[in-house]
C-alpha positions in Angstrom: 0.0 0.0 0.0 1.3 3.3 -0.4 0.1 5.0 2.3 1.2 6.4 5.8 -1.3 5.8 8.5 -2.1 7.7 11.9 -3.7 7.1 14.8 -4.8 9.2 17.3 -7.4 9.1 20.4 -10.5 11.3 21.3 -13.8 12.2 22.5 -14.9 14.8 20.2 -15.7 13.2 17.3 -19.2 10.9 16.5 -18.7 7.2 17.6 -22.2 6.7 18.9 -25.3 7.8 16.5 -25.6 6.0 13.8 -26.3 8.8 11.4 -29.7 8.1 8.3 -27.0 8.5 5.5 -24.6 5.9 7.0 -24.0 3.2 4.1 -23.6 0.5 7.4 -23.2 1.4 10.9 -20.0 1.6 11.1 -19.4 5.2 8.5 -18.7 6.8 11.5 -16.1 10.0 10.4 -18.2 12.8 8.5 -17.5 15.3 11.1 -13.7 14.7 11.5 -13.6 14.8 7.7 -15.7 18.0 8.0 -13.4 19.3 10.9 -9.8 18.1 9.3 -11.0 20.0 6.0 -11.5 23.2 7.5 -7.8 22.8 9.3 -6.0 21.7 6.0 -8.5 25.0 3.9 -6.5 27.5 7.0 -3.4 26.0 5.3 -4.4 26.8 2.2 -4.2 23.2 1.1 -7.1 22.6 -1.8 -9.6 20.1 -1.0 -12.7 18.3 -2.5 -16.3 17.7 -0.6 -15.5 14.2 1.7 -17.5 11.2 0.7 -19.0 8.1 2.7 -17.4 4.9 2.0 -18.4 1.7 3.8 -16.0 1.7 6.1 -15.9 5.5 7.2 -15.3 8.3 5.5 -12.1 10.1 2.5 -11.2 13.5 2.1 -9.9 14.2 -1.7 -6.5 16.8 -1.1 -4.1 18.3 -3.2 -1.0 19.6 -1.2 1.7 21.5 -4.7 1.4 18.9 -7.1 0.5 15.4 -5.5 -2.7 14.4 -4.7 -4.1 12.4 -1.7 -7.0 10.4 -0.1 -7.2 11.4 3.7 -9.2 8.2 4.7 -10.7 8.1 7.8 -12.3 5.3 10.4 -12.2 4.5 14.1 -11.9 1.9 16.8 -15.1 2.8 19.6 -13.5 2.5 23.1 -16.7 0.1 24.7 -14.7 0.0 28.1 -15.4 4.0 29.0 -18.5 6.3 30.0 -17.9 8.6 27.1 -19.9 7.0 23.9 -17.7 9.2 21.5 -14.6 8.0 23.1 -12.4 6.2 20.7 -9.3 5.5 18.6 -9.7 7.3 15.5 -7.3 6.4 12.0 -6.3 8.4 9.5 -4.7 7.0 6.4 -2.4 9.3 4.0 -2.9 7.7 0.5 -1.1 9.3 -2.1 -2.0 8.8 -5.6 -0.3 7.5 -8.2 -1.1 7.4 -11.9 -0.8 3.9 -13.5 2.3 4.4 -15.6 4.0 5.3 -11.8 2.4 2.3 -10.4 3.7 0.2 -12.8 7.2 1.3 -12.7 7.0 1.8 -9.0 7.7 5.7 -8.8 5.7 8.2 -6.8 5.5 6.1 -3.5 4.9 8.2 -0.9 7.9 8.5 1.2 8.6 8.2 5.6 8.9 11.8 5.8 5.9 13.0 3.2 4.7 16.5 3.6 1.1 15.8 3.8 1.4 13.1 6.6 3.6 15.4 8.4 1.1 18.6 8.0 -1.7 15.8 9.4 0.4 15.0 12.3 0.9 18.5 13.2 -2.8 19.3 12.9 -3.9 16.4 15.0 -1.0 17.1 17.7 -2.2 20.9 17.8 -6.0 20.6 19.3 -6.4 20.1 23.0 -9.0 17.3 22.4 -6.6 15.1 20.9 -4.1 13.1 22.4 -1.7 10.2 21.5 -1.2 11.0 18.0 1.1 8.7 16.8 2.1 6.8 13.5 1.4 2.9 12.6 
């Protein structure tokens, strides 16, 4: 896979109501794909509307000239009061046309600007905590 993936815990974000759009009920994500969005759109990074996929929910990005899925899901945390409390992962997937697929160019690399920006986002709000890479 070429993507980088990070994982991070908190309470602030929907892991409880199963929402009447949800494809199944586990598309939890559509408001930390709203809120990560409006952080990368202060960075003046350009982004696309997020979409629901069956597994959670991927923000389209274009950070200079590479382009990325931000795709995000979660882990609920059943053992605490908080129903919202949870692990939540975000996968940097950067794109690749065929022709770099097929001779292997373009992978995203350890120290890739867009996971880096992510990572600094995540680390910067007070309702976050453990953000860390897989």
């Amino acid at each position: 896979m070429n993507a980088i993936d990070i994982l991070f815990q908190s309470g602030t974000f929907n892991l409880s109501k199963v929402g009447k759009n949800f494809i199944n009920p586990c598309c939890f994500g559509e408001d930390l794909a709203a809120w990560l969005r409006s952080k990368l759109t202060e960075e003046n990074i350009k982004t696309s509307q997020p979409y629901q996929e069956d597994w959670g929910w991927e923000l389209p990005v274009t950070y200079g000239i590479a382009s990325y899925y931000l795709c995000m899901s979660r882990n609920a945390d059943n053992a605490v009061a908080h129903d919202d409390e949870g692990e939540w992962h975000v996968m940097v997937e950067k794109r690749r046309s065929v022709w770099q697929r097929l001779t292997g160019k373009g992978k995203i690399a350890p120290d890739d600007a867009m996971a880096r920006l992510i990572h600094k986002i995540l680390s910067k709000e007070a309702t976050i905590r453990n953000v860390h890479r897989e």
